[in-house]
Phi, psi and omega in degrees: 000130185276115176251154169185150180247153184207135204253128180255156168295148187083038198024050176282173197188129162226121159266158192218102178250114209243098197325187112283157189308114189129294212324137189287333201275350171277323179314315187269003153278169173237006160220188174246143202206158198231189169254153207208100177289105217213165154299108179223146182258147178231070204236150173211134190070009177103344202250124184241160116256118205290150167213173173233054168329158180270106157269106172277161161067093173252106168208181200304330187270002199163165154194194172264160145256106187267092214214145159253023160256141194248131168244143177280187167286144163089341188291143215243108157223179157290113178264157169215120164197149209291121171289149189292160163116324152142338175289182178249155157222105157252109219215145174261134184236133157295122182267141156265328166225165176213134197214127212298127166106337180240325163180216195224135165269109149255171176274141210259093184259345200210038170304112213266166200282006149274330171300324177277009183275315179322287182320309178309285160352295218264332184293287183325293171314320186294298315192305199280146203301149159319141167249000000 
């Protein structure tokens, strides 16, 4: 597995963990994804928090929230969080795991399809190796 780091404008910091082709661990993801030190809005009930959080695994479908704020499993919340490039995505997430001290994982439920072209975009571009 290729690790590399890449200092984005706005002080984003992207780590990039990149399978080899085969590699069992790209089989059992379905999209591909990276980690992303960002700006994230975090609200359930209207009541938000700005924080500057890790989103691991970041992808078009989900990502980890790297937080010491707790949501249960099954809990619905609002993300707003900055995509590299400069844009915002907002979006309602389902948490699916949770692992208490280190974050939260969701699911992506209502990611509208210009953020998610964005996204994709921006992945692609991390992903792809340095020159």
């Amino acid at each position: 597995m290729e690790v590399y780091q890449r200092l984005l404008a706005q002080d984003q910091t992207v780590i990039c963990f990149t399978p080899k082709i085969g590699s069992m661990y790209e089989q059992l993801r379905k999209y591909p994804r990276v980690s992303l030190q960002t700006e994230i809005w975090i609200g359930q009930d209207g009541i938000y928090t700005r924080t500057d959080e890790v989103l691991r695994d970041l992808s078009i479908g989900g990502a980890f929230v790297q937080s010491h704020q707790i949501f249960p499993v099954g809990a619905v919340v609002n993300l707003r969080f900055r995509i590299p490039g400069g844009a915002f995505a907002t979006c309602t997430a389902i948490v699916r795991n949770l692992l208490e001290g280190d974050g939260f994982g969701v699911q992506f439920l209502d990611l509208s399809s210009d953020n998610r072209r964005i996204l994709e975009r921006e992945i692609e571009k991390i992903l792809s190796p340095p020159t």
